[in-house]
Backbone and ligand atoms as CSV (ligand in chain L), in Angstrom:
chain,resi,resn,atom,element,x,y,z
A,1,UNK,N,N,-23.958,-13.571,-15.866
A,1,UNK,CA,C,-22.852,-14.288,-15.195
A,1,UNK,C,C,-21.519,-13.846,-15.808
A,2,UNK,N,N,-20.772,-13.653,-15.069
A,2,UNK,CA,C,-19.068,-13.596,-15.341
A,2,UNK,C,C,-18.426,-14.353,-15.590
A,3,UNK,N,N,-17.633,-14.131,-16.454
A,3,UNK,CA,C,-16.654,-15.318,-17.145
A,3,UNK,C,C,-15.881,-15.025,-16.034
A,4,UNK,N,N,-14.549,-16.206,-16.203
A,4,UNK,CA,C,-13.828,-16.638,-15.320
A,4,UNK,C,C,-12.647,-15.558,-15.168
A,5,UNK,N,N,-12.218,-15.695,-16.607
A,5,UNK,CA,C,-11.564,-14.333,-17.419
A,5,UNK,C,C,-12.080,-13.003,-17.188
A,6,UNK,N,N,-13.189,-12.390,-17.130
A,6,UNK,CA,C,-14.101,-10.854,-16.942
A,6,UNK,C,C,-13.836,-11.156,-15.366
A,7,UNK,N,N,-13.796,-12.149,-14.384
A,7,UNK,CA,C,-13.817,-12.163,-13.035
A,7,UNK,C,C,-12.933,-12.110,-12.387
A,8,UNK,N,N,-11.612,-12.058,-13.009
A,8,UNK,CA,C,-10.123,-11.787,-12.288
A,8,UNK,C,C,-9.353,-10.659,-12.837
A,9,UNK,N,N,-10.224,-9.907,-13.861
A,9,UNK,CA,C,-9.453,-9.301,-14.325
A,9,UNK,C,C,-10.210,-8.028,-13.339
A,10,UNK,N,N,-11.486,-8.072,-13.264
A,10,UNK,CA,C,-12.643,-6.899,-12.068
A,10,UNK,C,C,-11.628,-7.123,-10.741
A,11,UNK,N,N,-11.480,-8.314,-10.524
A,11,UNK,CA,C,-10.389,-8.291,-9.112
A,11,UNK,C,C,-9.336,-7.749,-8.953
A,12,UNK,N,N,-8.512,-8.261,-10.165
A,12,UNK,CA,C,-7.616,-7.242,-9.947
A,12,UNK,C,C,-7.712,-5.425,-9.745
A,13,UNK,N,N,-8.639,-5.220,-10.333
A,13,UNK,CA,C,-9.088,-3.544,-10.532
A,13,UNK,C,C,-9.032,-2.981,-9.224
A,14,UNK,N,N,-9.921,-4.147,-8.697
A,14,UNK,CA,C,-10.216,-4.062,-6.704
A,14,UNK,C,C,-8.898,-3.637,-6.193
A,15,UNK,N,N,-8.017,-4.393,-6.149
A,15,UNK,CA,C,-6.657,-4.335,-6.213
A,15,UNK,C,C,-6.168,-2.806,-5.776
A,16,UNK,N,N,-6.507,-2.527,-7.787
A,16,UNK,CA,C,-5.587,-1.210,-7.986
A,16,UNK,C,C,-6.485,-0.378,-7.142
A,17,UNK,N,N,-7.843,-0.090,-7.364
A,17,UNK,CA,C,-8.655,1.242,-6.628
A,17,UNK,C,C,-8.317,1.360,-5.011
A,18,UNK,N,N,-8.503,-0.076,-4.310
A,18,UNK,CA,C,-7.869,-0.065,-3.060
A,18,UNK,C,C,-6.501,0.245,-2.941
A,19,UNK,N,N,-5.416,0.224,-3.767
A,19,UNK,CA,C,-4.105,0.745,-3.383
A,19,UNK,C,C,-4.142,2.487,-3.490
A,20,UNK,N,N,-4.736,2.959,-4.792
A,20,UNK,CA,C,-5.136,4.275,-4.956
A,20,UNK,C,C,-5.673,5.013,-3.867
A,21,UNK,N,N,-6.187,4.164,-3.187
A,21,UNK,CA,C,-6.808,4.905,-1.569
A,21,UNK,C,C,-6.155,4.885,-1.065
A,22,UNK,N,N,-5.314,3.880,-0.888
A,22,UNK,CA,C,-3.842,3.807,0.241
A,22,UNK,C,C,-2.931,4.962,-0.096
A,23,UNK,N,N,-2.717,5.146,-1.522
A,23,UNK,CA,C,-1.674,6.629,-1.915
A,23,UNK,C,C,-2.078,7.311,-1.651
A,24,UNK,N,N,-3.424,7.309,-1.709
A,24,UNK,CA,C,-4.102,8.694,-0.931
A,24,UNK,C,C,-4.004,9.378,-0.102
A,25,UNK,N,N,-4.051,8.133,1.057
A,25,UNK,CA,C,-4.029,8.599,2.091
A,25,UNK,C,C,-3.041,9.124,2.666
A,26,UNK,N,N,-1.722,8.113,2.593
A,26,UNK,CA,C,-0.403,8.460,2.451
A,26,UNK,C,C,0.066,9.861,2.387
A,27,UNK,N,N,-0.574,10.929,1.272
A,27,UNK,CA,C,-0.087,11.741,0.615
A,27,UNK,C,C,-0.974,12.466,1.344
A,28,UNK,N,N,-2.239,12.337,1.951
A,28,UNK,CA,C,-3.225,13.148,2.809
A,28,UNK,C,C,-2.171,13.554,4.340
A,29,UNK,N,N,-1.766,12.597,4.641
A,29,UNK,CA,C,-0.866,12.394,5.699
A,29,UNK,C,C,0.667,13.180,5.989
A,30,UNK,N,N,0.948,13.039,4.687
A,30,UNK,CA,C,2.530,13.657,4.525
A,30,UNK,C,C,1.981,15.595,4.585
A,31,UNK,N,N,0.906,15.547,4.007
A,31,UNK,CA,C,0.673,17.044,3.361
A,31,UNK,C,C,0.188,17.433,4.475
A,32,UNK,N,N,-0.306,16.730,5.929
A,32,UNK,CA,C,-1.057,17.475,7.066
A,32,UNK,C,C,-0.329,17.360,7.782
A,33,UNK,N,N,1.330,16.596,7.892
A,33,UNK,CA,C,2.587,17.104,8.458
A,33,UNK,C,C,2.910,18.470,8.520
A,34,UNK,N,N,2.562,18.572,6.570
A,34,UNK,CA,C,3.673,20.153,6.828
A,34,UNK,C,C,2.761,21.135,6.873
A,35,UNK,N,N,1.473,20.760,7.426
A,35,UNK,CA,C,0.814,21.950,7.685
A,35,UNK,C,C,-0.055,22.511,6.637
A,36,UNK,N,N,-0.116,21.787,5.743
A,36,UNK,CA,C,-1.159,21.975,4.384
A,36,UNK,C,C,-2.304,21.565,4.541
A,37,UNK,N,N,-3.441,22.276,5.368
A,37,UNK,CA,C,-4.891,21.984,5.701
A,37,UNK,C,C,-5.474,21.322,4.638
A,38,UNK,N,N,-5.406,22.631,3.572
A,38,UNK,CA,C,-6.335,22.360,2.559
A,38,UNK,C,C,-5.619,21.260,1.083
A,39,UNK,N,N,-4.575,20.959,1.242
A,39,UNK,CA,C,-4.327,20.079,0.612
A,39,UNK,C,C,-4.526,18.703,0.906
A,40,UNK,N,N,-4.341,18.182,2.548
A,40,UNK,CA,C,-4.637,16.827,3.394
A,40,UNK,C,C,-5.806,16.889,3.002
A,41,UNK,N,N,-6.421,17.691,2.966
A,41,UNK,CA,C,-8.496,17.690,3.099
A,41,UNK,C,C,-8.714,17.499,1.784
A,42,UNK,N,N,-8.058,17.681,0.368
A,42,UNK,CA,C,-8.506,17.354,-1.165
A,42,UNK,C,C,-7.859,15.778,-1.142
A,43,UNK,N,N,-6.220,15.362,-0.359
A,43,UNK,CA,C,-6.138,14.015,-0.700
A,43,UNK,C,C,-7.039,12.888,0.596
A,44,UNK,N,N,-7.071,13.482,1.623
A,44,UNK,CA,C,-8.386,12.566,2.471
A,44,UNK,C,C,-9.409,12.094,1.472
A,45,UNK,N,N,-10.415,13.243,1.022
A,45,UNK,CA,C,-11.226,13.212,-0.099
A,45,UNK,C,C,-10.956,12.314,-0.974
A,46,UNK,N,N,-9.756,12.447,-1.805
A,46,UNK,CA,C,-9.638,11.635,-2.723
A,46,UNK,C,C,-9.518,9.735,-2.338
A,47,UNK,N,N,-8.854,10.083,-1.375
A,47,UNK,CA,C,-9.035,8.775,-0.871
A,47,UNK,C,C,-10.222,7.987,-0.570
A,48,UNK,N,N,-10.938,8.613,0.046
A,48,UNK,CA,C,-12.519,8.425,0.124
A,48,UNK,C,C,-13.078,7.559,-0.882
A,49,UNK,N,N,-12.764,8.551,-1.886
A,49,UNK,CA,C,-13.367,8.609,-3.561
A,49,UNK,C,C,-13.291,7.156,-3.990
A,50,UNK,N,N,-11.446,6.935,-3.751
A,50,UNK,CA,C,-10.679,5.424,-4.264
A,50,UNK,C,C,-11.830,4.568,-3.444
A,51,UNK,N,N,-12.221,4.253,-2.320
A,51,UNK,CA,C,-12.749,3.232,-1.602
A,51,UNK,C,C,-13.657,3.347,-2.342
A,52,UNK,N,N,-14.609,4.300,-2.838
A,52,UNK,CA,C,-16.101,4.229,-2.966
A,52,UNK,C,C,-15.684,3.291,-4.636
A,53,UNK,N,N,-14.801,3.697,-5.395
A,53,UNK,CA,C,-14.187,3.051,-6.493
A,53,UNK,C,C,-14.224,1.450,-6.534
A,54,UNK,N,N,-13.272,1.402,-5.303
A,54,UNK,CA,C,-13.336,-0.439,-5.406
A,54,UNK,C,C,-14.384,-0.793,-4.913
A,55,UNK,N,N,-15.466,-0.112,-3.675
A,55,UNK,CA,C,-16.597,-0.969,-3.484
A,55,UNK,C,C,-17.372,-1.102,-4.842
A,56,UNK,N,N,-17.923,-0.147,-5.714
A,56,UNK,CA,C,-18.387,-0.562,-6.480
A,56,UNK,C,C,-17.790,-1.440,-7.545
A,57,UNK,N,N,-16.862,-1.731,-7.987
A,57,UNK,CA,C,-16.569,-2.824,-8.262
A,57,UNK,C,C,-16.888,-4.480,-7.564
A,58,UNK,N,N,-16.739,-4.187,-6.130
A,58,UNK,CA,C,-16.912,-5.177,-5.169
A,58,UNK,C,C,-18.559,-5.750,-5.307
A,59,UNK,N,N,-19.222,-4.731,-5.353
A,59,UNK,CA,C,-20.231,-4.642,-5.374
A,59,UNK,C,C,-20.985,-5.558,-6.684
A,60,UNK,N,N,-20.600,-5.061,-7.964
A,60,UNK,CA,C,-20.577,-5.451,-9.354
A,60,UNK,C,C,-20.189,-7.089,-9.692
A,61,UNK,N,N,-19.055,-7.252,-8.544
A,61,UNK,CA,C,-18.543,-8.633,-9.169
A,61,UNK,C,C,-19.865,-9.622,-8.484
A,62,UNK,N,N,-20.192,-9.075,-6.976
A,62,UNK,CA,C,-21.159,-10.281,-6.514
A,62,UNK,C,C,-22.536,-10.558,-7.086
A,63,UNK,N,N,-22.997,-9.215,-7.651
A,63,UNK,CA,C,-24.454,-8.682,-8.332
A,63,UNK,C,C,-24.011,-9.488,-9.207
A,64,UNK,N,N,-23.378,-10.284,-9.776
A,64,UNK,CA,C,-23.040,-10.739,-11.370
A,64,UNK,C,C,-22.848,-12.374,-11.296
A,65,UNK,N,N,-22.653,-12.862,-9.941
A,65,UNK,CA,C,-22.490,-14.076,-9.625
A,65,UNK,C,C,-20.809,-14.542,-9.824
A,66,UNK,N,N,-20.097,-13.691,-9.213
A,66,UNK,CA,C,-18.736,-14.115,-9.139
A,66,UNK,C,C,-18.664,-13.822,-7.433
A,67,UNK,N,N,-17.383,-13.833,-7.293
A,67,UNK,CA,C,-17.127,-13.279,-5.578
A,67,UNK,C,C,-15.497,-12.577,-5.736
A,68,UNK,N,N,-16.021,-11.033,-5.278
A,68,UNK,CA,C,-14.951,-10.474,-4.728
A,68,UNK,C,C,-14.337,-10.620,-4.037
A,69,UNK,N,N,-12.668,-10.466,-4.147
A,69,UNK,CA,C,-11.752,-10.627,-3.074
A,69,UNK,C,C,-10.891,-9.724,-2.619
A,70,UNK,N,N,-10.309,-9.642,-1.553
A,70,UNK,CA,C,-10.100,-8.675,-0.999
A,70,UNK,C,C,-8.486,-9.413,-0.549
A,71,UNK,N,N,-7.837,-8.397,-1.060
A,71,UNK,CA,C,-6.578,-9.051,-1.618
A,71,UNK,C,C,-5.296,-7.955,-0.626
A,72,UNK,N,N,-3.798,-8.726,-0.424
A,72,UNK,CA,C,-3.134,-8.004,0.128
A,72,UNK,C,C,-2.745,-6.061,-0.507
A,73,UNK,N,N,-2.086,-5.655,0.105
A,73,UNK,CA,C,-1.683,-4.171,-0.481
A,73,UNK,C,C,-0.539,-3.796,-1.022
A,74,UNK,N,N,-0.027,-3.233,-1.714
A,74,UNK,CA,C,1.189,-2.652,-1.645
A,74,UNK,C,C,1.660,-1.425,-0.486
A,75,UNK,N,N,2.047,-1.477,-0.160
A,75,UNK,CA,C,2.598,-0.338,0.982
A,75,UNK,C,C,3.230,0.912,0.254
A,76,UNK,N,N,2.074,2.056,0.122
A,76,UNK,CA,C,2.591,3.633,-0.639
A,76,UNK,C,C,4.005,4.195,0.243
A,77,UNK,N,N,4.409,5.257,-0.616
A,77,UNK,CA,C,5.136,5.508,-0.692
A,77,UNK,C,C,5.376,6.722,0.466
A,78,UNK,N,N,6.034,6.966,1.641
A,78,UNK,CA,C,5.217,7.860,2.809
A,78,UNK,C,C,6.057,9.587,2.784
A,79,UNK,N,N,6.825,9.736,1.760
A,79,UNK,CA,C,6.813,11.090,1.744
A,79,UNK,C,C,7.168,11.511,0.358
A,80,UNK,N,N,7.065,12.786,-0.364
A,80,UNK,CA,C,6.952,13.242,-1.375
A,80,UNK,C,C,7.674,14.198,-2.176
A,81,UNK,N,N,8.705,14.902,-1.389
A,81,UNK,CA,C,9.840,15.632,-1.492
A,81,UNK,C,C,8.946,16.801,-1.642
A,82,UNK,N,N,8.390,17.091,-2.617
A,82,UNK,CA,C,7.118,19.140,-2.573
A,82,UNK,C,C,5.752,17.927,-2.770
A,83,UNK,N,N,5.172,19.241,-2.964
A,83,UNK,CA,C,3.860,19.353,-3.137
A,83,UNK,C,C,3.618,19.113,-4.830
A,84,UNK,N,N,4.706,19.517,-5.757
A,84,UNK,CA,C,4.434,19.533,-7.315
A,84,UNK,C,C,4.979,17.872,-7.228
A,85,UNK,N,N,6.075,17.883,-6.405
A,85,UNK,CA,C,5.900,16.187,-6.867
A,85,UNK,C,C,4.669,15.117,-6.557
A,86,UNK,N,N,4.568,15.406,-5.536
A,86,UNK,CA,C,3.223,14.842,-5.248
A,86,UNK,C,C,2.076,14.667,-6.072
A,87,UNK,N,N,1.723,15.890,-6.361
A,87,UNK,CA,C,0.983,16.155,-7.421
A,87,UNK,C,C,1.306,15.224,-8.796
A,88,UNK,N,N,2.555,15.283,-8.827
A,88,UNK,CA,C,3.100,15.075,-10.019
A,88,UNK,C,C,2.991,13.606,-10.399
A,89,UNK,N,N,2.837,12.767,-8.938
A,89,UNK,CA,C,2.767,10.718,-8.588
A,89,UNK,C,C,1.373,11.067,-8.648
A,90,UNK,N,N,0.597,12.151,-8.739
A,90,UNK,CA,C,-0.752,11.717,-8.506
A,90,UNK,C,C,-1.462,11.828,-9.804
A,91,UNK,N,N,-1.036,12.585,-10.645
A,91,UNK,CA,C,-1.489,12.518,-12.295
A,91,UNK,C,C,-0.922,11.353,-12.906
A,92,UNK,N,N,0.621,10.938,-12.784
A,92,UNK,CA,C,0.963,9.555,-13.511
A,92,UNK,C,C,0.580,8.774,-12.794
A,93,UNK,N,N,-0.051,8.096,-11.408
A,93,UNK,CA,C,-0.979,6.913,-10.956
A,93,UNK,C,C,-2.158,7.356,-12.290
A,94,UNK,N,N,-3.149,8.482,-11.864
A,94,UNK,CA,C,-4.555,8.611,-12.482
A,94,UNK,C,C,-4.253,7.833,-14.032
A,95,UNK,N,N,-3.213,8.436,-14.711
A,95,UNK,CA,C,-2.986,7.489,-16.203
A,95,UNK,C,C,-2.724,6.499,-16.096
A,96,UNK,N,N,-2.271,6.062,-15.109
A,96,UNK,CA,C,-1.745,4.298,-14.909
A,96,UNK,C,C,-3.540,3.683,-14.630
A,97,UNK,N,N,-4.217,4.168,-13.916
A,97,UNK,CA,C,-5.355,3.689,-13.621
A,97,UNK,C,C,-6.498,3.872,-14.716
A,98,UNK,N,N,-6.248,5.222,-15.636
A,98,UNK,CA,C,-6.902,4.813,-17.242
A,98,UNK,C,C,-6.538,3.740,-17.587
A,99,UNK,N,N,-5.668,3.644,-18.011
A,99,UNK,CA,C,-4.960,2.685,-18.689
A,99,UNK,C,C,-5.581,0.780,-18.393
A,100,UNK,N,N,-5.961,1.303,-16.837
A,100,UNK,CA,C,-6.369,-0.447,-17.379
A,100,UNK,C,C,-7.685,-0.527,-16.690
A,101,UNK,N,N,-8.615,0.494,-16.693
A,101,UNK,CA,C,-9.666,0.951,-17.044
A,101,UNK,C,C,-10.026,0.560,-19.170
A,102,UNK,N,N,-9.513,1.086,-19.327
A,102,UNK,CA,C,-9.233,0.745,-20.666
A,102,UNK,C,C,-9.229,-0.940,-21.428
A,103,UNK,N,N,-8.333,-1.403,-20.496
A,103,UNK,CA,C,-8.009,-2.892,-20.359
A,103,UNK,C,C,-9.093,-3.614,-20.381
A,104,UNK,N,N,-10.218,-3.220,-19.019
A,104,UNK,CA,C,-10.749,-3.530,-18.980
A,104,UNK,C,C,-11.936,-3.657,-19.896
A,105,UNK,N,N,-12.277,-2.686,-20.708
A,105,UNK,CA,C,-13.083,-2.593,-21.310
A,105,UNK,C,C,-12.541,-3.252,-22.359
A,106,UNK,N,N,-11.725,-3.586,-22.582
A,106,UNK,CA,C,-11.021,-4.306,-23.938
A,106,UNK,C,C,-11.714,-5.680,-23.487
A,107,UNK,N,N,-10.977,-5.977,-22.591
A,107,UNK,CA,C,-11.830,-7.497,-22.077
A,107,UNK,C,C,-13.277,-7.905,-22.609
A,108,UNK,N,N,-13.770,-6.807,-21.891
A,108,UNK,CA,C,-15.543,-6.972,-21.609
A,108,UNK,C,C,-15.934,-6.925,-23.319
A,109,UNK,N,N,-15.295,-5.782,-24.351
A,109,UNK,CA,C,-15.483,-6.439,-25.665
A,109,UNK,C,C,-15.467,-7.438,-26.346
A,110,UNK,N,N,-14.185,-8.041,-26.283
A,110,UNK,CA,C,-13.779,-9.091,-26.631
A,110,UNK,C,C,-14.497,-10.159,-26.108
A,111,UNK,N,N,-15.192,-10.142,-24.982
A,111,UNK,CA,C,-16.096,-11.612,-24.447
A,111,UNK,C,C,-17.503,-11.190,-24.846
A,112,UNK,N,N,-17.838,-9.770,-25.246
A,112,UNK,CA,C,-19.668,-9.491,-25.675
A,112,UNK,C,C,-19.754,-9.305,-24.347
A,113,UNK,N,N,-19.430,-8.818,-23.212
A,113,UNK,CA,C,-19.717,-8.845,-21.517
A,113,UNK,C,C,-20.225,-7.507,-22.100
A,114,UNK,N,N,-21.526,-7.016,-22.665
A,114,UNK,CA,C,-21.975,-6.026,-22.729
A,114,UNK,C,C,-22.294,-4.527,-21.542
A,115,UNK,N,N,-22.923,-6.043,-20.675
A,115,UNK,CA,C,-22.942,-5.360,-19.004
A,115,UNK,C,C,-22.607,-4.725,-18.736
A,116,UNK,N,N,-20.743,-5.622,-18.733
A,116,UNK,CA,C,-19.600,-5.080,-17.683
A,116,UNK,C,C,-19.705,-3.589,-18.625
A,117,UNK,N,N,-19.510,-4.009,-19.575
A,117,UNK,CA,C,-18.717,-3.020,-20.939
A,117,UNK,C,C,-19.563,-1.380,-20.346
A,118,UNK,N,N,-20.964,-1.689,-20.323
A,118,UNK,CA,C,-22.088,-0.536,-19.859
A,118,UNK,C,C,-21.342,-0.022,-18.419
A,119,UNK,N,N,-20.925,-1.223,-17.664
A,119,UNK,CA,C,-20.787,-0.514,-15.986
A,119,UNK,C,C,-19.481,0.076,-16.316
A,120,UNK,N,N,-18.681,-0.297,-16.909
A,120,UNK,CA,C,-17.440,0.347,-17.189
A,120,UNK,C,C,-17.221,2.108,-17.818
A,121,UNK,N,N,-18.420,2.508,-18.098
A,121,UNK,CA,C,-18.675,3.586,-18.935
A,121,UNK,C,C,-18.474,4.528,-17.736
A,122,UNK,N,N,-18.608,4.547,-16.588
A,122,UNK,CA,C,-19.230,5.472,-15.272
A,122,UNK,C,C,-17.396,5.458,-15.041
A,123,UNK,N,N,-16.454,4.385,-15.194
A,123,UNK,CA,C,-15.328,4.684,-14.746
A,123,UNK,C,C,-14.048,5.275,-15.539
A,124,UNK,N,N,-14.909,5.276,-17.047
A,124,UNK,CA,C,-13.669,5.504,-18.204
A,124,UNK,C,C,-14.317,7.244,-17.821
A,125,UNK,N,N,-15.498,7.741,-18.093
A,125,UNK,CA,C,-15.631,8.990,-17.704
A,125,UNK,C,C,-14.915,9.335,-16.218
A,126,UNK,N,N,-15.115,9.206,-15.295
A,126,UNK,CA,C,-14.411,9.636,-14.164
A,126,UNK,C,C,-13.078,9.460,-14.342
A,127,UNK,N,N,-12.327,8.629,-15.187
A,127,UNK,CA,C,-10.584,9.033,-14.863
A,127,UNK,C,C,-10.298,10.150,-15.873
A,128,UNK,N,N,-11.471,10.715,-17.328
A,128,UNK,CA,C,-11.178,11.463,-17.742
A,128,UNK,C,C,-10.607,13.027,-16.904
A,129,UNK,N,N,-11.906,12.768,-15.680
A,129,UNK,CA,C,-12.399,14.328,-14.787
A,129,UNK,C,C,-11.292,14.098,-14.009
A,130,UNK,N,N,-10.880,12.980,-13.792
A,130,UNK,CA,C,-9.613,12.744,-12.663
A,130,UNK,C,C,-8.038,13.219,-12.984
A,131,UNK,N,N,-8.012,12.759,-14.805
A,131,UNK,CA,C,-6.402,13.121,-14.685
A,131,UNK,C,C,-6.750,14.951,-15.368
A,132,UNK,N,N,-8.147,15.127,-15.259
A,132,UNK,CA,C,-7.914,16.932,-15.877
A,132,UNK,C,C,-8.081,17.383,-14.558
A,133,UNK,N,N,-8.083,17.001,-13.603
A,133,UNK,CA,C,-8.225,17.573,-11.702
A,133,UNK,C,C,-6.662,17.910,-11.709
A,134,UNK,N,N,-6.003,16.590,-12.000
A,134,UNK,CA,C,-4.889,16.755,-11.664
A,134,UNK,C,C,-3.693,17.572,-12.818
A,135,UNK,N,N,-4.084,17.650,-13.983
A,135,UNK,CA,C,-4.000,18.738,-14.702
A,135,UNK,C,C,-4.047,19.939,-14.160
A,136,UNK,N,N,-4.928,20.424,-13.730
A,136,UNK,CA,C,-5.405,21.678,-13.494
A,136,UNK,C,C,-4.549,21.883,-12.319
A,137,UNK,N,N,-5.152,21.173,-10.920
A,137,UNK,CA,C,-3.647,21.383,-9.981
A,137,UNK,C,C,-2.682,21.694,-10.208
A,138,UNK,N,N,-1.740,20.684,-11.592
A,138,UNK,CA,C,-0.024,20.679,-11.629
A,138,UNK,C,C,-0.093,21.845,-12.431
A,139,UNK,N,N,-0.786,22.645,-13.645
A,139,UNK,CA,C,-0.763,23.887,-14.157
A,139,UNK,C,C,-0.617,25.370,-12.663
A,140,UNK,N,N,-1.801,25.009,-11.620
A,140,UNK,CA,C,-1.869,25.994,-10.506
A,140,UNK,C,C,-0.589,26.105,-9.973
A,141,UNK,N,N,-0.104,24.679,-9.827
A,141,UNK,CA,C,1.427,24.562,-9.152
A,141,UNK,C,C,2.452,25.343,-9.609
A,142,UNK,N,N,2.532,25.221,-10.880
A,142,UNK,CA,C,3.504,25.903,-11.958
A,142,UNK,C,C,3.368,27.019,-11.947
A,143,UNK,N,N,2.577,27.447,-11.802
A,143,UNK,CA,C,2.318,29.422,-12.103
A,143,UNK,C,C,2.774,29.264,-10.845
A,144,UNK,N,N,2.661,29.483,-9.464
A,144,UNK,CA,C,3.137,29.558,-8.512
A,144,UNK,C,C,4.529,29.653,-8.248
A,145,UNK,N,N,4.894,28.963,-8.982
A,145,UNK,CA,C,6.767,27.993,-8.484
A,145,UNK,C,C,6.876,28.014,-7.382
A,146,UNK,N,N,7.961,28.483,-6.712
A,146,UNK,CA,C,8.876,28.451,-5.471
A,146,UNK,C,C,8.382,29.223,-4.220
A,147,UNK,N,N,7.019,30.436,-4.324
A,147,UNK,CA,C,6.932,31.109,-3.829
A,147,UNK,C,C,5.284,30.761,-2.130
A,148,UNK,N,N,6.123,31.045,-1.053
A,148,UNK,CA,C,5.560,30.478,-0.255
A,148,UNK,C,C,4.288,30.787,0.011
A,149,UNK,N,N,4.118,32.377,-0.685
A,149,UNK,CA,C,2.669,33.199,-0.061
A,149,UNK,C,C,1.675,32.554,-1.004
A,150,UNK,N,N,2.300,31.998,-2.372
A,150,UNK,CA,C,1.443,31.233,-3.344
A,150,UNK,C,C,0.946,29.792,-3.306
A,151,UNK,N,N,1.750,29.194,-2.146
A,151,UNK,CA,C,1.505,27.892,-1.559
A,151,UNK,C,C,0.555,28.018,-0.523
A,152,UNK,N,N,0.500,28.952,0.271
A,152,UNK,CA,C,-0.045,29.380,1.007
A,152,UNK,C,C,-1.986,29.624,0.755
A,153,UNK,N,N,-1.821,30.307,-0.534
A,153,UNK,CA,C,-2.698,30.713,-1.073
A,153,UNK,C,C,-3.703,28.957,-1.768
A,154,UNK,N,N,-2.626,28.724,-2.570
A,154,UNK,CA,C,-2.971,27.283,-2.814
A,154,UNK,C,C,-3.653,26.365,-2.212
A,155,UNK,N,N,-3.411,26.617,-0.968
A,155,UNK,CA,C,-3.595,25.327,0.296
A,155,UNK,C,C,-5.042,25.431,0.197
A,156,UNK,N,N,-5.214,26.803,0.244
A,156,UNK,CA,C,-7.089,27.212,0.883
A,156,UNK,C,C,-7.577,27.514,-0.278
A,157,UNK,N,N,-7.078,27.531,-1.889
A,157,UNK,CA,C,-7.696,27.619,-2.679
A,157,UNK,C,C,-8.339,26.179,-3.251
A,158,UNK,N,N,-7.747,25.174,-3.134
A,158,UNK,CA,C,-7.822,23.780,-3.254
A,158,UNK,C,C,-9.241,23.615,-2.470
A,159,UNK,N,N,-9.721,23.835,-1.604
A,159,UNK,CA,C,-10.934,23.632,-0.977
A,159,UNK,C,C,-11.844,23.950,-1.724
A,160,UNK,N,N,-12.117,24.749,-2.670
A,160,UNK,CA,C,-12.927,25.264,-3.464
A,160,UNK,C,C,-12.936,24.891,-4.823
A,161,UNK,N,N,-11.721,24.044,-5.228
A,161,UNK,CA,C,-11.552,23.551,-6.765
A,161,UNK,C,C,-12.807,22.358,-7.080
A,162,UNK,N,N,-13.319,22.732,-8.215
A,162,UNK,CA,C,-14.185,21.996,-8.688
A,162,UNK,C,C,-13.879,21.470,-10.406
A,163,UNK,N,N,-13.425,20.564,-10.427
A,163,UNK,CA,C,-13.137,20.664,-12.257
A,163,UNK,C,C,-13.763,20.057,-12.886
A,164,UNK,N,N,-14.860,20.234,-13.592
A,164,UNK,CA,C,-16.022,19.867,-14.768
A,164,UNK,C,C,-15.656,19.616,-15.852
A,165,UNK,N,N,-15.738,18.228,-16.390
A,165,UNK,CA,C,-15.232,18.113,-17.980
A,165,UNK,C,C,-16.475,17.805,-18.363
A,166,UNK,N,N,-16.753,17.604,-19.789
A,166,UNK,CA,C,-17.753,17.580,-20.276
A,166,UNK,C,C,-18.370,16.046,-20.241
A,167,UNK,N,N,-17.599,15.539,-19.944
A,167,UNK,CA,C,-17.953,13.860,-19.400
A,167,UNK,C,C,-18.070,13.546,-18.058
A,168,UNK,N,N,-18.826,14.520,-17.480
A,168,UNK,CA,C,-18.326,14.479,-15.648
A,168,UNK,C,C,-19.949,13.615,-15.186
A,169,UNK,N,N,-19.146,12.455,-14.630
A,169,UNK,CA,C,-19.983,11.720,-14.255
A,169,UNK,C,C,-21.376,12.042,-13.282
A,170,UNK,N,N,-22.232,11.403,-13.070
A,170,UNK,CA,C,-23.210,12.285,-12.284
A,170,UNK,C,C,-22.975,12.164,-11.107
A,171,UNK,N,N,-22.527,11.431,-10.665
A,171,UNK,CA,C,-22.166,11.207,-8.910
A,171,UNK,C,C,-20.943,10.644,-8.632
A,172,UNK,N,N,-20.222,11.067,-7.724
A,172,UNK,CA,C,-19.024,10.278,-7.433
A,172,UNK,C,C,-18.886,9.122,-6.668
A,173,UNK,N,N,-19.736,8.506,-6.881
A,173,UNK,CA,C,-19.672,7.019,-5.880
A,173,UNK,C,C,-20.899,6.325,-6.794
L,1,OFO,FE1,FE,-10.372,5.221,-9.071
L,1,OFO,O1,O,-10.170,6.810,-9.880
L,1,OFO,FE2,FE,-8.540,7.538,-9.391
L,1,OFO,O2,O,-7.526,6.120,-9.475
């Protein structure tokens, strides 16, 4: 069973992973404006990813005898000025979303929520693989700079990026 405390703090998480899908998408959207196939198709994806994020949480709070809620949104942000900025809101979200990933697990210590503390392990590894994705992107970006045939190149190289850390979770959902 969930403390009252371990049960609003999992809600809120719901929260953040469901807004993370919303930036997602957002940024899936802006990038298949300007004609960036293969970039809309890595943030669609990612968005995906965010939902499968908060269901399992959703999932976790009811298996545990609390009840998930499904709470209003913040409204993302709908254009991005480049592609490196973009990139650039999408590595400082991923640390904002360690960060209380982290939190969380502070919690689940502090109460002995051993459980949570165990289910929490599957999400502190995945934001590791998440902010070195987006690492690796904003490095690709940079060698590139300004140059269009390299954006170009980018777009359809992104379809094929795979980034493996040594903590890479076994499944993404
Ligand atoms: Fe939910 O992993 Fe990104 O934010």
């Amino acid at each position: 069973m969930l403390s009252e405390n371990m049960e609003n703090a999992l809600n809120k998480q719901i929260r953040i992973e469901a807004e993370s899908s919303q930036i997602y998408l957002a940024m899936a959207s802006w990038a298949e404006a300007q004609g960036l196939e293969g970039i809309s198709g890595f943030m669609y994806a990612q968005s995906d990813e965010e939902r499968q994020h908060m269901l399992k949480f959703f999932k976790y709070i009811n298996e545990r005898g609390g009840h998930s809620l499904v709470s209003e949104l913040s409204k993302p942000a709908s254009k991005f000025g480049s592609i490196k900025e973009m990139f650039g809101t999408l590595l400082k979200h991923e640390v904002y979303v360690s960060q209380t990933i982290n939190e969380l697990v502070h919690i689940s210590l502090e109460e002995k929520d051993y459980a949570t503390h165990n289910f929490l392990q599957w999400y502190v590894a995945e934001q590791i693989e998440e902010e070195a994705q987006a690492r690796t992107i904003l490095d690709k970006i940079n060698l590139i700079g300004e140059a269009k045939s390299g954006l170009y190149m980018f777009d359809k190289d992104i379809k094929s990026l795979n980034v493996e850390t040594s903590v890479s979770p076994t499944s993404n959902n």
